[in-house]
mmCIF entry with sequence, helices, sheets and N, C-alpha, C, O atoms, coordinates in Angstrom:
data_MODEL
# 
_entry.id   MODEL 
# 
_entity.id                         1 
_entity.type                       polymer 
_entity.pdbx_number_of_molecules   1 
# 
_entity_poly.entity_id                      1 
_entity_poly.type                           'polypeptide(L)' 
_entity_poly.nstd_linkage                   no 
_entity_poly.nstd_monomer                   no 
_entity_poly.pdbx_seq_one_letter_code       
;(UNK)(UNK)(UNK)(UNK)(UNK)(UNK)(UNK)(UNK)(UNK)(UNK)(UNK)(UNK)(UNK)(UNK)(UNK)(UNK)
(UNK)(UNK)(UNK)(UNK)(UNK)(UNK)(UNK)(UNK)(UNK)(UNK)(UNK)(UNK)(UNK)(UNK)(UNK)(UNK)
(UNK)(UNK)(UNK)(UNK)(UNK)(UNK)
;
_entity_poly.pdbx_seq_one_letter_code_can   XXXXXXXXXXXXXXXXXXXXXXXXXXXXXXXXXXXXXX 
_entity_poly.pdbx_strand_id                 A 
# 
loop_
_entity_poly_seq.entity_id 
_entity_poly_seq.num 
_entity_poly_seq.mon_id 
_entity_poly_seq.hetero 
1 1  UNK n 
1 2  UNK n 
1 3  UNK n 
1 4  UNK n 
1 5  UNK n 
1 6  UNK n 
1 7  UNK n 
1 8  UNK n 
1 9  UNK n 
1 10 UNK n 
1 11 UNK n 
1 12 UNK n 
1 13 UNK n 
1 14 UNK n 
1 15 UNK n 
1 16 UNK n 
1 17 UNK n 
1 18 UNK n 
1 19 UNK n 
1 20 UNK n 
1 21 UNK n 
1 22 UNK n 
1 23 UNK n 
1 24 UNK n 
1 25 UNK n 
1 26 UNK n 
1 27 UNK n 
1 28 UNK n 
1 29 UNK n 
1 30 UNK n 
1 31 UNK n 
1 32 UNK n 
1 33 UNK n 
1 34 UNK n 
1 35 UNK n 
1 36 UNK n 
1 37 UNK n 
1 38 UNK n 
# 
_struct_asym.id          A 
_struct_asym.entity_id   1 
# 
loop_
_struct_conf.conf_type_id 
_struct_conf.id 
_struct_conf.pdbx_PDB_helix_id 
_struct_conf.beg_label_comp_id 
_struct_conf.beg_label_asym_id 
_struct_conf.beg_label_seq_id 
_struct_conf.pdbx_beg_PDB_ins_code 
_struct_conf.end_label_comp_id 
_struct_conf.end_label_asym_id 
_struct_conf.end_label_seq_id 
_struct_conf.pdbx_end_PDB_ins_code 
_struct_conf.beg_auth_comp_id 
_struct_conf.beg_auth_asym_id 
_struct_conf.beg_auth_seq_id 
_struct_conf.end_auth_comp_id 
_struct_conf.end_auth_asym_id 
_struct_conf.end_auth_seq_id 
_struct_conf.pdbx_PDB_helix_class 
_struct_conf.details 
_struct_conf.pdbx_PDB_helix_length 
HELX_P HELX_P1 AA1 UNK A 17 ? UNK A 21 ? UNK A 17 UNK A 21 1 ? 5  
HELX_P HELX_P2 AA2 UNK A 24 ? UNK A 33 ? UNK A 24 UNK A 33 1 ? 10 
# 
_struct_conf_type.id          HELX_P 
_struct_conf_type.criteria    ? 
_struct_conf_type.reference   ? 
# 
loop_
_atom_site.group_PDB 
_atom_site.id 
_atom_site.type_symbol 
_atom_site.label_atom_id 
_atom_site.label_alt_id 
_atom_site.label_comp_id 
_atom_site.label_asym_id 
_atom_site.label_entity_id 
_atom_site.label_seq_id 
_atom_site.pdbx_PDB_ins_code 
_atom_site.Cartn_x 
_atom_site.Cartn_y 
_atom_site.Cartn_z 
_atom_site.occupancy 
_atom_site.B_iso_or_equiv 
_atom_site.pdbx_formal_charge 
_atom_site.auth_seq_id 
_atom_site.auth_comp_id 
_atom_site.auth_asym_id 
_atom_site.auth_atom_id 
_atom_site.pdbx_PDB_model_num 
ATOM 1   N N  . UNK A 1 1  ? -0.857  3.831  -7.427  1.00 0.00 ? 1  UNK A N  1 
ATOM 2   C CA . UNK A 1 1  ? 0.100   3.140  -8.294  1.00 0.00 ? 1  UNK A CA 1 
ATOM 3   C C  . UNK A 1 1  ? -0.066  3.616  -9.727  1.00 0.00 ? 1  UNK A C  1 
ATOM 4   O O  . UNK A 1 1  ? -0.969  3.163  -10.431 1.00 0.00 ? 1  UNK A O  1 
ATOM 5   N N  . UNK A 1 2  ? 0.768   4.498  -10.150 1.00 0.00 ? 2  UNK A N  1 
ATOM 6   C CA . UNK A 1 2  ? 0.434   5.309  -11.455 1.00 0.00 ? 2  UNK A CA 1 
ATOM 7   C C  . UNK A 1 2  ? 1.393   3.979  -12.439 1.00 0.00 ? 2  UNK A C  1 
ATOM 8   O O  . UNK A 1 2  ? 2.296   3.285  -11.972 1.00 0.00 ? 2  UNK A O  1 
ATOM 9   N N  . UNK A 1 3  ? 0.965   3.939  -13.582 1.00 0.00 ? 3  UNK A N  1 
ATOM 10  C CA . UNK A 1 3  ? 1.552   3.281  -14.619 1.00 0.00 ? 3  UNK A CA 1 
ATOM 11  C C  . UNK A 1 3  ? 2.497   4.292  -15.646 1.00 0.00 ? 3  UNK A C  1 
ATOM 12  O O  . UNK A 1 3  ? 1.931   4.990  -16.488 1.00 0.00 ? 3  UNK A O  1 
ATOM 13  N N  . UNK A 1 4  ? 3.930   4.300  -15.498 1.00 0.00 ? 4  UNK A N  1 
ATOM 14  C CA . UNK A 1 4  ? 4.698   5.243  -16.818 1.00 0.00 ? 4  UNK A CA 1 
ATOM 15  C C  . UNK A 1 4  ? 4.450   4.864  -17.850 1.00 0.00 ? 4  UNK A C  1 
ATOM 16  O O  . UNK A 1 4  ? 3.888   3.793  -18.081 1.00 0.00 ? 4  UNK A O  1 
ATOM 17  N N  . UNK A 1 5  ? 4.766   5.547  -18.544 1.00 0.00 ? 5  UNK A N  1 
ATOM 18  C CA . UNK A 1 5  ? 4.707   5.339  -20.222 1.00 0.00 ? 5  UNK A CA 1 
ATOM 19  C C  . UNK A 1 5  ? 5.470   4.762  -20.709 1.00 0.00 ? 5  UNK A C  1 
ATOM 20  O O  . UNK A 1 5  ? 6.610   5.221  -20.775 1.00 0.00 ? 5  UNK A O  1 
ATOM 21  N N  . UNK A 1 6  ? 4.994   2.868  -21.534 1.00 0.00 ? 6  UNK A N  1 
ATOM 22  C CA . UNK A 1 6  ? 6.306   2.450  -21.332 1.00 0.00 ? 6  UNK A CA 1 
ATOM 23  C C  . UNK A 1 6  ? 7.585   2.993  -22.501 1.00 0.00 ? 6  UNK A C  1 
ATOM 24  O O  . UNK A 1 6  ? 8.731   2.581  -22.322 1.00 0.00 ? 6  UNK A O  1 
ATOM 25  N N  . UNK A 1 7  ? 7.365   3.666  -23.347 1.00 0.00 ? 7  UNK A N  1 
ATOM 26  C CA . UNK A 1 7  ? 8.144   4.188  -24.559 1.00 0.00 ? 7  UNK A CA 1 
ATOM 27  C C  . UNK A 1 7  ? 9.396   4.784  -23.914 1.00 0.00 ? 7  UNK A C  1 
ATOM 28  O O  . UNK A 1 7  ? 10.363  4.926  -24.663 1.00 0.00 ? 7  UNK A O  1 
ATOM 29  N N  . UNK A 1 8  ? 9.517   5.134  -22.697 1.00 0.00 ? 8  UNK A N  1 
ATOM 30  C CA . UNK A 1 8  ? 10.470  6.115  -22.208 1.00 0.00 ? 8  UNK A CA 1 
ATOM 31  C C  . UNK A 1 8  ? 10.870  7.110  -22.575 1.00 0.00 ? 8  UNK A C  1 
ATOM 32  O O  . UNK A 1 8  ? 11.463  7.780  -21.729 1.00 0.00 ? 8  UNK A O  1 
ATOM 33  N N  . UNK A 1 9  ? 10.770  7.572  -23.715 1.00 0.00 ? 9  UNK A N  1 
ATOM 34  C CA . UNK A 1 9  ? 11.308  8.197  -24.315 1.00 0.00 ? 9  UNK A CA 1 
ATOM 35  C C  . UNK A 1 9  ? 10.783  9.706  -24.003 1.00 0.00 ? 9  UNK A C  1 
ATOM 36  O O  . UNK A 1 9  ? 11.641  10.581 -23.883 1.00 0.00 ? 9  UNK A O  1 
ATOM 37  N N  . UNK A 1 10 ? 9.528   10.015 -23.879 1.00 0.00 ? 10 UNK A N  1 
ATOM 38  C CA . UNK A 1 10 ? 9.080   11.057 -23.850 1.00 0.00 ? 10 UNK A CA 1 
ATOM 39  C C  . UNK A 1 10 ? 9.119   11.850 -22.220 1.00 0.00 ? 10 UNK A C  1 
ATOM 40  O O  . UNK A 1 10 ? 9.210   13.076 -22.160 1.00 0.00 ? 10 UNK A O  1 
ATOM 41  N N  . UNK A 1 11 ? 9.022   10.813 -20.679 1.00 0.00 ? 11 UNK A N  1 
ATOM 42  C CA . UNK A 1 11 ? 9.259   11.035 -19.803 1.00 0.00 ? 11 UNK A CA 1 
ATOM 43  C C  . UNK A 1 11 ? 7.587   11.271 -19.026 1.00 0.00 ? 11 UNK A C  1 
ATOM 44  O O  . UNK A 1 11 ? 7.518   11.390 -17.802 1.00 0.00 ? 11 UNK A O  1 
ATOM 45  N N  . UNK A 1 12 ? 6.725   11.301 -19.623 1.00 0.00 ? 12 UNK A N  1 
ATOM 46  C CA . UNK A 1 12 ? 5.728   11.100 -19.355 1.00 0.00 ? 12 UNK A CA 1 
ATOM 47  C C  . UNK A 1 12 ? 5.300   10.017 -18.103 1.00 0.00 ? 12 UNK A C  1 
ATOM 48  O O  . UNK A 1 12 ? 5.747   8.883  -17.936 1.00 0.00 ? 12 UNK A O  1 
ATOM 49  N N  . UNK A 1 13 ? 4.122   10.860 -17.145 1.00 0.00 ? 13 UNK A N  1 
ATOM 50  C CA . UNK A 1 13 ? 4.317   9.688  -15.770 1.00 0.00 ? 13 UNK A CA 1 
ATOM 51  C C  . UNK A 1 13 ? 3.261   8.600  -16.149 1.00 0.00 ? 13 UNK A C  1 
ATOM 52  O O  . UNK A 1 13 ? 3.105   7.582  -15.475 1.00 0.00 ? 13 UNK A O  1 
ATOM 53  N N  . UNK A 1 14 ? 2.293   8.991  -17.681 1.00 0.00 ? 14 UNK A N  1 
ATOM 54  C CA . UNK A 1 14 ? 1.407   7.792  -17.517 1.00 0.00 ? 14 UNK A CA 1 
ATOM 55  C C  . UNK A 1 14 ? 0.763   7.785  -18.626 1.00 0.00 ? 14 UNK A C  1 
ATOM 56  O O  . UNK A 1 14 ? 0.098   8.792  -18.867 1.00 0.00 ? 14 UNK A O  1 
ATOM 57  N N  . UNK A 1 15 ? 0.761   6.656  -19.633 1.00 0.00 ? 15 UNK A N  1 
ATOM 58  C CA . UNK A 1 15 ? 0.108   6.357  -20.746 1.00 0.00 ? 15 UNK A CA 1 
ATOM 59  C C  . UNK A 1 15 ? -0.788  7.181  -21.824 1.00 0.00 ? 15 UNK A C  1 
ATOM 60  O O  . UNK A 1 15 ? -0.779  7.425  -23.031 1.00 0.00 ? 15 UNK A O  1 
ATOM 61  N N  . UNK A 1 16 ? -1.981  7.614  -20.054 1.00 0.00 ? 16 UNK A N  1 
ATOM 62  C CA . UNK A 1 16 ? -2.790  7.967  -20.584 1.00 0.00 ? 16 UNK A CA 1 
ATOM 63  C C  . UNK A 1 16 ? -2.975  9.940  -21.386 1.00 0.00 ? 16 UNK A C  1 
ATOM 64  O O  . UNK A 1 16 ? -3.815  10.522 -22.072 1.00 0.00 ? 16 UNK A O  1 
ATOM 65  N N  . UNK A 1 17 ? -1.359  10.370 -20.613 1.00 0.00 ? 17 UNK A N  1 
ATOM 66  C CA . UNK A 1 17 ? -1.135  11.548 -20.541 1.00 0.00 ? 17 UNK A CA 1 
ATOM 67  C C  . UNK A 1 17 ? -0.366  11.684 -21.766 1.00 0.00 ? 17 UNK A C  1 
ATOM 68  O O  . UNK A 1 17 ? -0.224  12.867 -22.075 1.00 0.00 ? 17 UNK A O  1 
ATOM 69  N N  . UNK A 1 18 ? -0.053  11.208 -22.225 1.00 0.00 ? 18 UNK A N  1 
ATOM 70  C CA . UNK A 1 18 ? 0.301   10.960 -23.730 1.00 0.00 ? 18 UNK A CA 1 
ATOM 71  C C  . UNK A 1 18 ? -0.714  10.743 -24.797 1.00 0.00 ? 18 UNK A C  1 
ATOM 72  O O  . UNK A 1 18 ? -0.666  11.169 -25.951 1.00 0.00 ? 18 UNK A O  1 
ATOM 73  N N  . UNK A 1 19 ? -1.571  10.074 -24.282 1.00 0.00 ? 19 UNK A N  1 
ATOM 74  C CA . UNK A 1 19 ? -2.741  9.758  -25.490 1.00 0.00 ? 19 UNK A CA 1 
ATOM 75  C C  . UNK A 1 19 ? -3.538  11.190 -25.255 1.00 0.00 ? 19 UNK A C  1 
ATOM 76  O O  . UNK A 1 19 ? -4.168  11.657 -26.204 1.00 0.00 ? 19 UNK A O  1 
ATOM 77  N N  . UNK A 1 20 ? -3.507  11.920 -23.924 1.00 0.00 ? 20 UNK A N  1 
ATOM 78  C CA . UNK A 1 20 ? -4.505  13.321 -24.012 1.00 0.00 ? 20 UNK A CA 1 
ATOM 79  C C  . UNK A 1 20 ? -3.512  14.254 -25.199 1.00 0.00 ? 20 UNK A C  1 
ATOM 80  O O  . UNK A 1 20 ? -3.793  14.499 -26.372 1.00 0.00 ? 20 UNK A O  1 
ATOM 81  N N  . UNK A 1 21 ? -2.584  14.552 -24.607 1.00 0.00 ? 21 UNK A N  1 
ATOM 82  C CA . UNK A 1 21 ? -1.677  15.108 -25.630 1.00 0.00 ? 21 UNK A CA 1 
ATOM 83  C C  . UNK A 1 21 ? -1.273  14.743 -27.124 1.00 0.00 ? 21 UNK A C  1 
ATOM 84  O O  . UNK A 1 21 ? -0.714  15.588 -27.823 1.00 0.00 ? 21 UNK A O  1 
ATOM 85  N N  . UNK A 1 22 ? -1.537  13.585 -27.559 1.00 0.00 ? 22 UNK A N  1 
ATOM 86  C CA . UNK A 1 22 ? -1.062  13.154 -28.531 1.00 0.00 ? 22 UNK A CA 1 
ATOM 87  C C  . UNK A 1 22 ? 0.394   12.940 -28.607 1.00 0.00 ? 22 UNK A C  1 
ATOM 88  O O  . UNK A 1 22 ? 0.792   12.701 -29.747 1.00 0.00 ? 22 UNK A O  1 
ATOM 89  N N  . UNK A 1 23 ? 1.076   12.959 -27.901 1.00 0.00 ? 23 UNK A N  1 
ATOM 90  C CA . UNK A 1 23 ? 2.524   12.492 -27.977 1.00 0.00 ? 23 UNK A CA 1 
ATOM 91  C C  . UNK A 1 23 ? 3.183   11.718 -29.248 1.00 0.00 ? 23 UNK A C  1 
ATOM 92  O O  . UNK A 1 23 ? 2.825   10.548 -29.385 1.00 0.00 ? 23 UNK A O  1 
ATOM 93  N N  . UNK A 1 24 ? 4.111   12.248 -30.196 1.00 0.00 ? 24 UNK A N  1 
ATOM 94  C CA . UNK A 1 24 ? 4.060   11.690 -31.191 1.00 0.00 ? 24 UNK A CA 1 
ATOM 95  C C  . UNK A 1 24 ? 4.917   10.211 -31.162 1.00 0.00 ? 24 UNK A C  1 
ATOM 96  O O  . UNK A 1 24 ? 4.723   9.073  -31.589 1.00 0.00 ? 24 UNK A O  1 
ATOM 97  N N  . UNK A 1 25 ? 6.073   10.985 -30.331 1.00 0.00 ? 25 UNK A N  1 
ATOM 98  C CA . UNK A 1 25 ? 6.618   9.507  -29.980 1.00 0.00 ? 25 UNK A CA 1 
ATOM 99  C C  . UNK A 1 25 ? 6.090   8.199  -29.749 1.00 0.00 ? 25 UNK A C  1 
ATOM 100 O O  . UNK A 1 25 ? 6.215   7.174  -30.420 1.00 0.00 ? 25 UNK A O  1 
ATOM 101 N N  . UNK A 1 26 ? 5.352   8.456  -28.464 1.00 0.00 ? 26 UNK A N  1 
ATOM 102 C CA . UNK A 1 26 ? 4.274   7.307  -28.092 1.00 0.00 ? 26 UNK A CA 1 
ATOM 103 C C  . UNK A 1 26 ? 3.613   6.828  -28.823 1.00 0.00 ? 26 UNK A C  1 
ATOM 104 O O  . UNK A 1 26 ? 3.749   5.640  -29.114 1.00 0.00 ? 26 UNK A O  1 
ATOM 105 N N  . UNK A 1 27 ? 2.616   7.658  -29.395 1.00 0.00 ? 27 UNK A N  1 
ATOM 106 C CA . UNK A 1 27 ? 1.462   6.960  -30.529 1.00 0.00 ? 27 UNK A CA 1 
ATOM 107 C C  . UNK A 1 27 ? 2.284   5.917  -31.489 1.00 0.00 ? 27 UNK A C  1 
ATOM 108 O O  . UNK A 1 27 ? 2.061   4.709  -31.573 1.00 0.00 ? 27 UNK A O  1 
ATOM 109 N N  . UNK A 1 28 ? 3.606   6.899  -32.419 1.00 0.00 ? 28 UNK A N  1 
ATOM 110 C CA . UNK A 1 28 ? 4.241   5.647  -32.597 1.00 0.00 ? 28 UNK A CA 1 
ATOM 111 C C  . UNK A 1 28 ? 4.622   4.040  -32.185 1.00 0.00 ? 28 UNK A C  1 
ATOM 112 O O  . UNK A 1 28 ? 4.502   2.892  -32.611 1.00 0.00 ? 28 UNK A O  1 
ATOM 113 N N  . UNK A 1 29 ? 5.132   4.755  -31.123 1.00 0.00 ? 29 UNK A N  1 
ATOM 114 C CA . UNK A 1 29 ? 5.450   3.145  -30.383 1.00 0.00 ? 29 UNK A CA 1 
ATOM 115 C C  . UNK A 1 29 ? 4.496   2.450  -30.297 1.00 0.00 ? 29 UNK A C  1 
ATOM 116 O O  . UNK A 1 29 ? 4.159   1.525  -31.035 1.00 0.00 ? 29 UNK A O  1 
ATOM 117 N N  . UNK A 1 30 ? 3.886   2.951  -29.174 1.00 0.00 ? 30 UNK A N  1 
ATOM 118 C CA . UNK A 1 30 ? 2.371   2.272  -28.680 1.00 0.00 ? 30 UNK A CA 1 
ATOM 119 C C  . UNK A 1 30 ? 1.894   1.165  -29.997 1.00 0.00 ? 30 UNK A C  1 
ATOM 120 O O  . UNK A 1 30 ? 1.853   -0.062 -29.913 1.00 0.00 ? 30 UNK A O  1 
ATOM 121 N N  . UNK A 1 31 ? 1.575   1.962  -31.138 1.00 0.00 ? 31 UNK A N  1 
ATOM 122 C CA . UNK A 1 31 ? 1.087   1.414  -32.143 1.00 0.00 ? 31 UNK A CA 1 
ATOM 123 C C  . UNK A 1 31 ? 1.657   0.268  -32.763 1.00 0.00 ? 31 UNK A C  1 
ATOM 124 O O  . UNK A 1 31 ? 0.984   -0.607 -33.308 1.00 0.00 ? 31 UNK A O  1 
ATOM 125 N N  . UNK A 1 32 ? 3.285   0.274  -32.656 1.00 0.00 ? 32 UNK A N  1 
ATOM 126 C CA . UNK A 1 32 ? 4.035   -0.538 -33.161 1.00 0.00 ? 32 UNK A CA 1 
ATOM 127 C C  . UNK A 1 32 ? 3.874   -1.989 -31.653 1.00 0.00 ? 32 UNK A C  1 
ATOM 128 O O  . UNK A 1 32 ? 3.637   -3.183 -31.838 1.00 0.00 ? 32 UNK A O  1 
ATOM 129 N N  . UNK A 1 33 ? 4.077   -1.374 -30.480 1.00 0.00 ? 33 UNK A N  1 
ATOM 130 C CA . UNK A 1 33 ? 3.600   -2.524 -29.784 1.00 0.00 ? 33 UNK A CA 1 
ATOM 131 C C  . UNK A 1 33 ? 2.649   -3.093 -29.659 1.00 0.00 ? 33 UNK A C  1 
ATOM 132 O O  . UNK A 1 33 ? 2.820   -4.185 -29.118 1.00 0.00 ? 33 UNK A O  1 
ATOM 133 N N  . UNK A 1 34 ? 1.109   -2.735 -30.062 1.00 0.00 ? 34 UNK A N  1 
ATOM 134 C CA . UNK A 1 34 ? -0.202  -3.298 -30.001 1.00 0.00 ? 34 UNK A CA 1 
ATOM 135 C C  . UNK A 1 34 ? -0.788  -2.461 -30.055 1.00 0.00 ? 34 UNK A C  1 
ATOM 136 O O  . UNK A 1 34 ? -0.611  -1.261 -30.268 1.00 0.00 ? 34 UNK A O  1 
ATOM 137 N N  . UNK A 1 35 ? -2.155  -3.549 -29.702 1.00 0.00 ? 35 UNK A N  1 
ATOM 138 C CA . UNK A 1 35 ? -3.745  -2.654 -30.646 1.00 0.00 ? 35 UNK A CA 1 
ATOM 139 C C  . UNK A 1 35 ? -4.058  -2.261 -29.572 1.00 0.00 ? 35 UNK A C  1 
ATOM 140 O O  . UNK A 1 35 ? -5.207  -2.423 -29.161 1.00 0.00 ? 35 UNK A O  1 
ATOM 141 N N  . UNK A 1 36 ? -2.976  -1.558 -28.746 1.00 0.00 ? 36 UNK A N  1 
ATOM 142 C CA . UNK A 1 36 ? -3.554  -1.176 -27.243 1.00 0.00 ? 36 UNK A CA 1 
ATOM 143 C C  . UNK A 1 36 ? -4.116  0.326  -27.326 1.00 0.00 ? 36 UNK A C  1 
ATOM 144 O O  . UNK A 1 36 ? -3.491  1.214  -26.746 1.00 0.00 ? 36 UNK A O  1 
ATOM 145 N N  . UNK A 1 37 ? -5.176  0.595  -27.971 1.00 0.00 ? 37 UNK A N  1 
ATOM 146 C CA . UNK A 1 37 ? -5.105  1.869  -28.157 1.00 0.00 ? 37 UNK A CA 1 
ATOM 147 C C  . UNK A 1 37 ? -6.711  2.436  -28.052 1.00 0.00 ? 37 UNK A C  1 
ATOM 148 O O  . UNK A 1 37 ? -7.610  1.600  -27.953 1.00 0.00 ? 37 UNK A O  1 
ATOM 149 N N  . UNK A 1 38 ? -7.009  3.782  -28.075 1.00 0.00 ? 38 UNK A N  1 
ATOM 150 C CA . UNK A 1 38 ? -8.289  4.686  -27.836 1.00 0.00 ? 38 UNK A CA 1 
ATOM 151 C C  . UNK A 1 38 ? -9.027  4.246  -29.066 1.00 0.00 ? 38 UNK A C  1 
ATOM 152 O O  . UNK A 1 38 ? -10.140 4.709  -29.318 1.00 0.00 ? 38 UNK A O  1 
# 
């Protein structure tokens, strides 16, 4: 049961594959949704 990324935006299959990459989109979001972070 993989978890997507919820930002959508980038198409990414999972959170954490965004935070390896740095995804700029995400980090944004992410950040703006919570202190859910590395």
């Amino acid at each position: 049961m993989s978890k997507s990324c919820e930002c959508g935006i980038c198409g990414h299959l999972s959170e954490s594959e965004c935070l390896e990459k740095e995804c700029k989109c995400c980090l944004n979001f992410h950040e703006r949704s919570g202190p859910k972070r590395k």
